[in-house]
N, C-alpha and C positions, 0 to 999 in steps of 0.2 A: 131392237134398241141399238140406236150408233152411238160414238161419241164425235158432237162435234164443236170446233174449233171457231169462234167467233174473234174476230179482228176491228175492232171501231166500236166503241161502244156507245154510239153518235143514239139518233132514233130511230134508223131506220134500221143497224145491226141488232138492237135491242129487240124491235117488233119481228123481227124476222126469228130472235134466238126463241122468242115468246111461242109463234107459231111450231118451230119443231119439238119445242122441252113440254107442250103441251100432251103432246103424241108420245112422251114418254123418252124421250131419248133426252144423253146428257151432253150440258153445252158448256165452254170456257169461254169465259168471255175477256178480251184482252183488249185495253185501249194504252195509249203513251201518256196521257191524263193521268196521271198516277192518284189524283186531286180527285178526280170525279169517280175512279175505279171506287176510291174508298168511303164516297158517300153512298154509290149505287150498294157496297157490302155492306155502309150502315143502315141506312132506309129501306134496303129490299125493292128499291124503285129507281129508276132513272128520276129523278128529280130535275135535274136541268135538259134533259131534250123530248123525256117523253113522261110527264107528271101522271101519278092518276094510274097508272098500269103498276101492277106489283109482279115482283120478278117470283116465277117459280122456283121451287126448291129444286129443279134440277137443271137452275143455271149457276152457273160458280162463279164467282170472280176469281180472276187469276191477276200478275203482274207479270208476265213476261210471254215471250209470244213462243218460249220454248212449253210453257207449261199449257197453255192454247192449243199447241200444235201437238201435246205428245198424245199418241196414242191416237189419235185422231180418225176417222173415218171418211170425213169429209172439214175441210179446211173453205170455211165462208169471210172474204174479206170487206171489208163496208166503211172504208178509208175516203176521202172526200178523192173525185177523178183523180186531181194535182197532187196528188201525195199515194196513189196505188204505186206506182213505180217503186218511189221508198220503205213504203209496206211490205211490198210483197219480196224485196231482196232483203230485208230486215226479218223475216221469217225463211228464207231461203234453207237455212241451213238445216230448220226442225222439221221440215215438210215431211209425215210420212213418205216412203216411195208409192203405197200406191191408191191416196189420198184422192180424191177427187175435190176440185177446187171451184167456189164460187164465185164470182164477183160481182156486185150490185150497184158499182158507182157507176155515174151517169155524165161521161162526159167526154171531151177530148183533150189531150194533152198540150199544154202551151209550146210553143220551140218547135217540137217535132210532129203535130198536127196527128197524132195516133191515137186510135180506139184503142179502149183496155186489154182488147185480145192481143193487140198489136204489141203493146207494151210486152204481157207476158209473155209471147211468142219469143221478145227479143231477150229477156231477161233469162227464158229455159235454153233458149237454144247459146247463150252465153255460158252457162252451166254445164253444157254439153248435154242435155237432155230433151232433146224438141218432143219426145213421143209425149212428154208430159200434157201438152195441148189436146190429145185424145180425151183428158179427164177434167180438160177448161170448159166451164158453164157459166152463160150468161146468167142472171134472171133479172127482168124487166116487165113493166106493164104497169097500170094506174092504181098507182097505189100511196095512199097517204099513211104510212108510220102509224100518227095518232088514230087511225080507225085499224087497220090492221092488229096494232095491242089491244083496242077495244072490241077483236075479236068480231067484227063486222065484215059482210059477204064481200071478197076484193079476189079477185081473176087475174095471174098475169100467166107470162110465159117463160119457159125454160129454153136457152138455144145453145148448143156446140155445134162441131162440125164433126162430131161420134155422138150420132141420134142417141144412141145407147146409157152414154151418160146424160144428157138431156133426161132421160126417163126417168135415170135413180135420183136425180135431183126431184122430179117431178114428183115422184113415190116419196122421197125424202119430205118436202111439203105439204101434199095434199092434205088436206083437212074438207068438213062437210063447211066452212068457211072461209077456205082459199083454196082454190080453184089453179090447177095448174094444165095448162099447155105447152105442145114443144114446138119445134124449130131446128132446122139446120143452118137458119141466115142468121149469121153469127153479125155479120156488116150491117145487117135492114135493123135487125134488133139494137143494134147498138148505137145506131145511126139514129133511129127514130129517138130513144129516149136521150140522147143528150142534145140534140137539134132545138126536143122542143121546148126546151127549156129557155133556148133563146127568142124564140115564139111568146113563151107566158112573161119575160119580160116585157114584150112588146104590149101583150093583154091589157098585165097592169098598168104601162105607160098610160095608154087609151082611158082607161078605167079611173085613172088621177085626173088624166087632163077634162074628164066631164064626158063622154064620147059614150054612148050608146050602146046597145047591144048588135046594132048594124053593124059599126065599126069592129067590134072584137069578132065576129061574125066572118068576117072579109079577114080581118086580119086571120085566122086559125085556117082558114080556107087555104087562101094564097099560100101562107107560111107551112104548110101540108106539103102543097105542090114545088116549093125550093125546097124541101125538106128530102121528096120523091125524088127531085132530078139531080140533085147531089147523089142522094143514095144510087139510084141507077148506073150512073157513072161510073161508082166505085165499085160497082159491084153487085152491089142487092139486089134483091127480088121485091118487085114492086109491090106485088099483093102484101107485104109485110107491113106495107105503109098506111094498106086501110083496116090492120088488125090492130090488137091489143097496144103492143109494143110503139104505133103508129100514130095511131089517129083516139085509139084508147086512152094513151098517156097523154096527148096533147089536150085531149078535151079537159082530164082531170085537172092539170097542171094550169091550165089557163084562166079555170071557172074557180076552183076553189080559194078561200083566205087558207088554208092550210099549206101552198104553195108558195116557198120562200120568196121566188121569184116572181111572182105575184104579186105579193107584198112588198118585192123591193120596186117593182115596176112602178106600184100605187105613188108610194114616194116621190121617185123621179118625176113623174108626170104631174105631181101637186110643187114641183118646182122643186125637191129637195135635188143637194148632189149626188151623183153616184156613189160618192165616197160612205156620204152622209147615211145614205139607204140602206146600204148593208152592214153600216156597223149597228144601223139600227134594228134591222131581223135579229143580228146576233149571235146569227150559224152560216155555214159556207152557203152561197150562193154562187151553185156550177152555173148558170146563165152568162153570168158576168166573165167571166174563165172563158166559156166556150165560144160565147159571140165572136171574141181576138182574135180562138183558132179554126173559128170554122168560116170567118173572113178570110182568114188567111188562105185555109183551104179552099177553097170556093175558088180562088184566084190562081194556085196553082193546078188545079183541075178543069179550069177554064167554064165553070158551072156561074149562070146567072142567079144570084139571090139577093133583090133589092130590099128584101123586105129586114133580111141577115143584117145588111149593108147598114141599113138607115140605124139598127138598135145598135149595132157597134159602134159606129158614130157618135149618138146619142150617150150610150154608157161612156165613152172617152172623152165626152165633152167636147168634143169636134164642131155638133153642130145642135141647138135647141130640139126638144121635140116638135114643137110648133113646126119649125122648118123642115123636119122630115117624116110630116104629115102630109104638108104641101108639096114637096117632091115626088112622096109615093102617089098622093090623087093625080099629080100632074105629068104621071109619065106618058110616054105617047102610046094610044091606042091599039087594041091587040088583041088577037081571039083569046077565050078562055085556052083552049086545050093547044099545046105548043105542038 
């Protein structure tokens, strides 16, 4: 039995605290929401992100990230991308020393174009602590929140770059209903699941504007392959791209209504704003976030992503989707494999 320390009390911290407090261990669950902490303590349910799932008796609501983090075992954060930086140095101070730490958001940072590893790397070695990243764990792969609390069969993977913790995390989740693998591609992994998120925007665009299963077809495909040759560049191991974390997540996130970016895409494509779409899902929508930084990036790593290119555009209003539908059919000719 561990205790562990849960950070965001969003849907996806929730389904995730579901999966260990199941297996018997105890979890704290600690959001900034001070509002919703104390509906989730009246109800016994996430009411507003994940309805329908009842909290077991060995999750507790807590109100402060010291009471989250005492005593802790393992310390799991589930803060939206743009807000892990401030999370995780607002907890800085309670961190057991020899805690192993999770993180689950899925994205890139606006400004300074960094993976969440990246973040924390900079934040422990701020500290004076770098060996802390021996106990940093990704975990990542297709997985919907809503079906995970409803305790339905979802497989993802665990990555660091100390295999070792990768494991206790892996041991830490396993259930005969989530399935866990490891990884030392700490980049591929984290690369794949906030990329495709800018991918399932594009899905949905497709999917609003009338467009077939050809079209999202083409578009998960190609958006695969700028997904790969970013990754590559930076680093990654390319087999990472046609696993779980890869080509796993992008399927889910692209096909499912459960997928906010999906839903914001639908929108856009049915002619709504950007603006308009996401206040209308109603939850953070990392797509939108990472499109700005992985254009950015893209440009300063001098990696071709037209497909990246056209839904940043798009989401900023720059240029119609119609018009960068026509641009991408109309580019000039070219083998598949580069």
């Amino acid at each position: 039995m561990k205790t562990v320390g849960v950070i965001g009390a969003g849907s996806w911290g929730t389904a995730l605290a579901t999966v260990i407090a199941d297996k018997g261990n105890r979890i704290n669950i600690y959001d900034v929401d001070e509002k919703h902490l104390k509906s989730m303590e009246k109800y016994r349910e996430n009411v507003d992100y994940l309805p329908g799932v009842q909290l077991s008796d060995n999750i507790r609501i807590v109100y402060s990230n010291e009471e989250a983090c005492r005593g802790a075992d393992v310390v799991l954060f589930s803060a939206p991308a743009q807000h892990f930086r401030s999370a995780l140095k607002a907890a800085l101070e309670y961190l057991p020393e020899d805690a192993y730490f999770i993180n689950v958001a899925k994205g890139i940072e606006k400004g300074t174009h960094k993976r969440m590893s990246e973040i924390a790397a900079e934040v422990f070695e701020e500290m004076g602590t770098p060996e802390k990243m021996d106990r940093y764990v990704v975990l990542s792969g297709p997985s919907h929140a809503e079906e995970v609390g409803r305790r339905q069969p979802t497989t993802v993977a665990t990555a660091s770059r100390n295999l070792k913790a990768a494991e206790e995390i892996q041991d830490l989740f396993m259930t005969d209903r989530f399935r866990v693998y490891t990884t030392d591609d700490v980049v591929g992994v984290e690369l794949g699941g906030a990329l495709k998120n800018i991918i399932a925007l594009g899905a949905g665009i497709s999917d609003g504007m009338g467009f077939g299963d050809n079209a999202k077809a083409a578009l998960m495909t190609r958006g695969l392959a700028e997904i790969t040759r970013l990754g590559i560049k930076l680093g990654a191991k390319p087999e990472t791209f046609a696993g779980l974390t890869g080509t796993g997540d992008l399927i889910v996130t692209c096909t499912s209504m459960h997928s906010r970016n999906r839903r914001c895409g639908i929108m856009i494509g049915e002619g709504m704003s950007p603006e308009e779409a996401v206040k209308k899902v109603g939850m953070v929508v990392e797509g939108m976030f990472t499109a700005e930084a992985a254009y950015e990036l893209a440009k300063i790593a001098q990696v071709e992503m037209p497909i990246t290119d056209a839904i940043y555009n798009v989401t900023k209003g720059n240029i119609r989707a119609a018009d960068a539908v026509e641009a991408l059919m109309g580019r000039q000719r070219r083998p598949e494999k580069d």
